[in-house]
N, C-alpha and C positions, 0 to 999 in steps of 0.2 A: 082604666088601669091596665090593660091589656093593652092599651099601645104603649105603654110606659115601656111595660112587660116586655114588649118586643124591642122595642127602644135598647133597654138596656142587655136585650139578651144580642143583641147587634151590636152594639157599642161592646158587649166584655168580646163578642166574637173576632170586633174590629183589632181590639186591644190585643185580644190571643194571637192573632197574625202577625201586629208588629211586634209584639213581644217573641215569637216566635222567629219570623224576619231579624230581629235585633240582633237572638241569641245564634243565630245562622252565622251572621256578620261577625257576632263578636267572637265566636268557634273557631269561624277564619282566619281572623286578624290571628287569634292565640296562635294557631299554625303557622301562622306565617310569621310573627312575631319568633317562636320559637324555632324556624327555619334560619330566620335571621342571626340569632342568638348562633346557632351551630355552625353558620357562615362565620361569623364574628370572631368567633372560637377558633376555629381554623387559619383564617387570617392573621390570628395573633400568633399563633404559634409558628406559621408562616416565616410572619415579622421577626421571630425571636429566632429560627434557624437560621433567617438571613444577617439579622443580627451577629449573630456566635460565627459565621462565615465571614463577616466583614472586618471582625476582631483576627481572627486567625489568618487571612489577609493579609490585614493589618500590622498582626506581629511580625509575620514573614518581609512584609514589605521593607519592617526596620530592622529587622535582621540583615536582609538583603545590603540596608543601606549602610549600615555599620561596617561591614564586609566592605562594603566599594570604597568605602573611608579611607579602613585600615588597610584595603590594597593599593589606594590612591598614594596617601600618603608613603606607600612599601616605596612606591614606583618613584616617588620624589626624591627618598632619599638613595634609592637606585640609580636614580640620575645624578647626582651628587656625588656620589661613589665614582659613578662612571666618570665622571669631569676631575677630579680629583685626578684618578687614575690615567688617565688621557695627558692631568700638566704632568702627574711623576715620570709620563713616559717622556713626553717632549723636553723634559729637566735632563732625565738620562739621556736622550739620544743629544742634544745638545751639547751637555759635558765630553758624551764620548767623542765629539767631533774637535775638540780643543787642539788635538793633533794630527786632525787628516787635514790632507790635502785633495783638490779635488783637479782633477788633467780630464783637459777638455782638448780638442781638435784630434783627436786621436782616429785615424780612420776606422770605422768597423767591417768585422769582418763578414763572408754569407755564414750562417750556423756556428756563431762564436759562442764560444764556451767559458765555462769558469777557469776552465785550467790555462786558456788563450789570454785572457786579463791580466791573469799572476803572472804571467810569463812577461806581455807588454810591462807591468807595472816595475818587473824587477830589472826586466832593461832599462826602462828611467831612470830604476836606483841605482844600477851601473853606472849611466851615462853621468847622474849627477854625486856621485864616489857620496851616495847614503850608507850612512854604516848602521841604522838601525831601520827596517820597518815594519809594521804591523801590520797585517791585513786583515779588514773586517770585511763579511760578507752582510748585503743590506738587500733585504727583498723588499 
């Protein structure tokens, strides 16, 4: 009975160490487990600040793109404008031209001037007995 004795006072001994070992292990795991857990936690929060950054981004970016829209668009009908504007001019300088005349071989002068032209121009209108002219200036 006495080896039984000892038998089983070795085997609870045996048992006390892996039980003791287990709960060593399982202490750990808890730690670490619960390290995890605070890692997890941070990373989410992480996730959700980069989230809330990606929206705000995000808005700005369609902000952004609405603006280029609405200046695209400005620019199109600016250009529009400008063509328009460009026939009304070439409409008026066309009309006003219904009554000139244009004299070519004329020799020019060194440092001719405006007042040297009107002058040439109104001998022409001499020479050819014009009784009305108008003079436009065209830069």
């Amino acid at each position: 009975m006495e080896i039984l004795q000892k038998w089983q006072e070795s085997h609870d001994n045996n048992l006390m160490k892996i039980i003791d070992n287990q709960n060593a292990i399982l202490n750990t795991l808890a730690a670490e487990v619960s390290d995890i857990k605070l890692q997890n936690a941070d990373i989410l929060k992480s996730h959700q600040e980069i989230e809330k950054s990606i929206g705000f981004v995000n808005q700005q970016y369609e902000e952004l793109k609405g603006r280029f829209i609405g200046l695209e668009r400005e620019r199109l009908q600016l250009l529009d404008y400008n063509k328009s504007l460009e026939n009304k001019l070439k409409d008026m300088q066309l009309s006003s031209r219904c009554s000139s005349i244009e004299i070519r071989n004329v020799p020019p002068k060194e440092k001719e001037s405006y007042t040297d032209l009107i002058s040439v121009i109104s001998s022409i209108g001499d020479a050819i007995k014009a009784t009305y002219l108008q003079l436009s200036h065209k830069t």
